[in-house]
ZAMARGU-4260 file (C-alpha; in steps of 0.2 Angstrom, whole numbers, plus 5000, padded with zeros to 4 digits):
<rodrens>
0) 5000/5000/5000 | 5008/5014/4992 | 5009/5036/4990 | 5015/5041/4976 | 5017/5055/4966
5) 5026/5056/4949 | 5033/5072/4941 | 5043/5074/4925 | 5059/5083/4923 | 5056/5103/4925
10) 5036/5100/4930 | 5027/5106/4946 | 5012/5094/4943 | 5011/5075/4945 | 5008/5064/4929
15) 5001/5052/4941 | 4998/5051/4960 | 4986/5039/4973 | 4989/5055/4986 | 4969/5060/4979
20) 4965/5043/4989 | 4960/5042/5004 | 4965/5024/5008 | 4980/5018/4993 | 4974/5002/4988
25) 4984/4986/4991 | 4996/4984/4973 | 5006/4971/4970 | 5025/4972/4963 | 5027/4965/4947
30) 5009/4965/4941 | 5002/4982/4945 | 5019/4991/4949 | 5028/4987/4933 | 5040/5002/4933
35) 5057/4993/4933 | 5064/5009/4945 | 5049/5009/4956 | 5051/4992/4959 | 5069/4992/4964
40) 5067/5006/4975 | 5053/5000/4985 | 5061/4984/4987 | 5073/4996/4999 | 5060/5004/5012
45) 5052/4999/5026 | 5034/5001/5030 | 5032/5021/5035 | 5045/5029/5025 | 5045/5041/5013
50) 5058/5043/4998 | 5062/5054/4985 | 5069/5044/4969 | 5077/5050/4952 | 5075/5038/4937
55) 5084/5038/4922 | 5074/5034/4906 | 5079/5016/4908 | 5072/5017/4924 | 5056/5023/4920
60) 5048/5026/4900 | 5063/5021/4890 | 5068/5028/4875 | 5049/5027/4867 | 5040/5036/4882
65) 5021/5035/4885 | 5014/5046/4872 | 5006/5057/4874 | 5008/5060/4892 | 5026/5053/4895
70) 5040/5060/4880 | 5051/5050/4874 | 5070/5048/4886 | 5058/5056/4900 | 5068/5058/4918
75) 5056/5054/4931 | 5055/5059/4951 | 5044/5049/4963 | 5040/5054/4979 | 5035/5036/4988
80) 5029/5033/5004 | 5025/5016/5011 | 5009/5015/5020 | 5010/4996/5022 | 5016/4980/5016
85) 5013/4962/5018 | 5025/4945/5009 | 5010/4936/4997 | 5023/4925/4992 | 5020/4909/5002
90) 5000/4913/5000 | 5002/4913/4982 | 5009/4896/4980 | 5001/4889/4991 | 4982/4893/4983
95) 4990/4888/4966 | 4993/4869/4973 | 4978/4859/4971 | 4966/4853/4987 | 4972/4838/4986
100) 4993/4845/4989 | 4987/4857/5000 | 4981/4843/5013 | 4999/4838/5012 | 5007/4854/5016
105) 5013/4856/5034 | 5002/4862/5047 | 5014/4877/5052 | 5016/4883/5036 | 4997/4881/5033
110) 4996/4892/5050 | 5008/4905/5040 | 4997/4905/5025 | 4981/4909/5034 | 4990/4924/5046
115) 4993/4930/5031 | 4977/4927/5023 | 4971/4936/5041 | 4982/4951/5039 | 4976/4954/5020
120) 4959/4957/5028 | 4964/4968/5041 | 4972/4979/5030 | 4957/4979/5020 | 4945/4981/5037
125) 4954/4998/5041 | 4953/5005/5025 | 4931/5001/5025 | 4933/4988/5012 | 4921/4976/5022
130) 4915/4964/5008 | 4934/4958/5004 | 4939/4958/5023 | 4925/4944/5024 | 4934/4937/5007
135) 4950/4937/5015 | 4945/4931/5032 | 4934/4916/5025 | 4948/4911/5013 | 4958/4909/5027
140) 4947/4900/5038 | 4944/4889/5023 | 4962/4881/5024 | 4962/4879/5043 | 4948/4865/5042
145) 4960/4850/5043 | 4958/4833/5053 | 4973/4837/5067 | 4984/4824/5070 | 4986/4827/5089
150) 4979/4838/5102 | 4992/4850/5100 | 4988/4854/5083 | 4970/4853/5087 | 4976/4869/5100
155) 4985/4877/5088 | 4971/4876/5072 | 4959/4883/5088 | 4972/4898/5090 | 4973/4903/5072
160) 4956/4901/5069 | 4948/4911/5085 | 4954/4929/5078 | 4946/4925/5062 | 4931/4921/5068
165) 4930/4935/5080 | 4936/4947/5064 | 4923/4940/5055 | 4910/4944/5067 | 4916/4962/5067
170) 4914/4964/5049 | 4898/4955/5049 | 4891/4970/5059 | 4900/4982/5049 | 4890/4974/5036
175) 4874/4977/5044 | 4872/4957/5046 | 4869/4953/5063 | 4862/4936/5061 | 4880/4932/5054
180) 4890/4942/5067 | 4880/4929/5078 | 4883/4913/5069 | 4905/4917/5069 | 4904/4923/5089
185) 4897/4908/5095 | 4908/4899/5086 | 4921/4907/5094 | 4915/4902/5109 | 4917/4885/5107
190) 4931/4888/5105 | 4934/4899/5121 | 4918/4901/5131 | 4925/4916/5140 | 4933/4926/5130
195) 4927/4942/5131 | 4927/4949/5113 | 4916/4935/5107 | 4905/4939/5121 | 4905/4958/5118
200) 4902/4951/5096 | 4887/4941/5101 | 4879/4954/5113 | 4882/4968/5098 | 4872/4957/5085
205) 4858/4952/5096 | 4855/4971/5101 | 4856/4974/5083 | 4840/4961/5080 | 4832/4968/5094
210) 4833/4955/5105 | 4836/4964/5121 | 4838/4951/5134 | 4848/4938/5125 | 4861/4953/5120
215) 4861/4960/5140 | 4865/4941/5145 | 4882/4941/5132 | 4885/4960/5137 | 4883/4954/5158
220) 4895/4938/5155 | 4909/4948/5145 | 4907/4962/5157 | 4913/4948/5169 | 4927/4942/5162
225) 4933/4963/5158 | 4924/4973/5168 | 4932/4990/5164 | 4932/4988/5145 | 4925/5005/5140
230) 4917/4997/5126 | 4908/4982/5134 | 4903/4996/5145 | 4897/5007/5135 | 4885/4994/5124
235) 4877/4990/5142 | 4873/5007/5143 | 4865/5009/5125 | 4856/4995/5129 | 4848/5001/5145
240) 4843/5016/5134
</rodrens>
């Protein structure tokens, strides 16, 4: 996730810039960044800094340009700033392998894939893109449901797949689905019958269906386990309201 702003040699105004977004969207190297000099120099930065970089024509147009906006042998300036960046690498091989291969991948790098996947949607969450969020989660929940071998992997498929169910309650509601939000926070708690967030989930959808006492009963029980969380708080009181 990228700002940027191109200028040509000896021009106050951008040819191109994603500054006019409010949220940059997620672009991926070598498909929708092609620029050979762009590529190289993001390559070099960490997420939260900004660079100034100076392309020769090789760099950038070439010889030809891009008529008519870019001349041909154009120098090129790029101010960049990376917003933030995630490694698709592993995700993209792995979703290219067929069912069948990916049952015989290894459960930790399975684990890897779908934090991943998780961190995809995240990033999408923040930026209000709630309809791939849910993609994203889904996707990666989809890959967690495997026959574990032992209990320990049975406890480490639980802990990759209780964030996801919990995000996917949150963007449920910001979806204005609160029968779905429902469905994902109780299956969270089966998988932890206290946790608090789940609770809070639950209680949020059944208050958005109207459903008064069942969503003071979720709200009362995660007040218990977090008693001075100002948001559990807060929905007891819009609720009493």
């Amino acid at each position: 996730s990228v700002r940027y702003s191109g200028y040509l040699e000896g021009s106050d105004e951008p040819f191109c810039t994603s500054c006019n977004r409010k949220y940059p969207r997620l672009m991926k190297l070598g498909r929708d960044i092609t620029l050979w000099g762009l590529e190289i120099g993001l390559l070099t930065m960490k997420v939260g800094e900004a660079a100034r970089f100076f392309f020769l024509p090789g760099y950038a147009y070439g010889k030809m340009g891009c008529p008519p906006l870019i001349p041909p042998n154009a120098m090129a300036t790029f101010e960049v700033e990376v917003v933030d960046f995630l490694d698709s690498a592993e995700c993209d091989a792995f979703f290219e392998l067929s069912a069948e291969q990916q049952d015989s991948v290894p459960l930790q790098k399975v684990l890897k894939v779908a934090d991943t996947e998780r961190q995809f949607g995240n990033h999408l969450y923040h930026v209000h893109n709630f309809k791939d969020a849910k993609r994203r989660y889904k996707k990666a929940f989809s890959i967690l449901d495997r026959s574990p071998s032992d209990e320990n992997e049975q406890r480490q498929i639980n802990a990759s797949k209780l964030p996801l169910l919990l995000n996917l309650s949150a963007t449920y509601l910001k979806l204005e689905r609160p029968d779905r939000a429902l469905v994902y926070g109780k299956k969270a708690l089966e998988i932890d019958q206290r946790n608090a967030k789940a609770l809070f989930r639950c209680g949020q959808a059944r208050l958005c269906m109207a459903e008064y006492q069942e969503a003071r009963d979720f709200l009362v029980r995660a007040q218990r386990v977090q008693p001075f969380n100002h948001n559990i708080n807060n929905e007891i009181k819009k609720l009493a309201r």
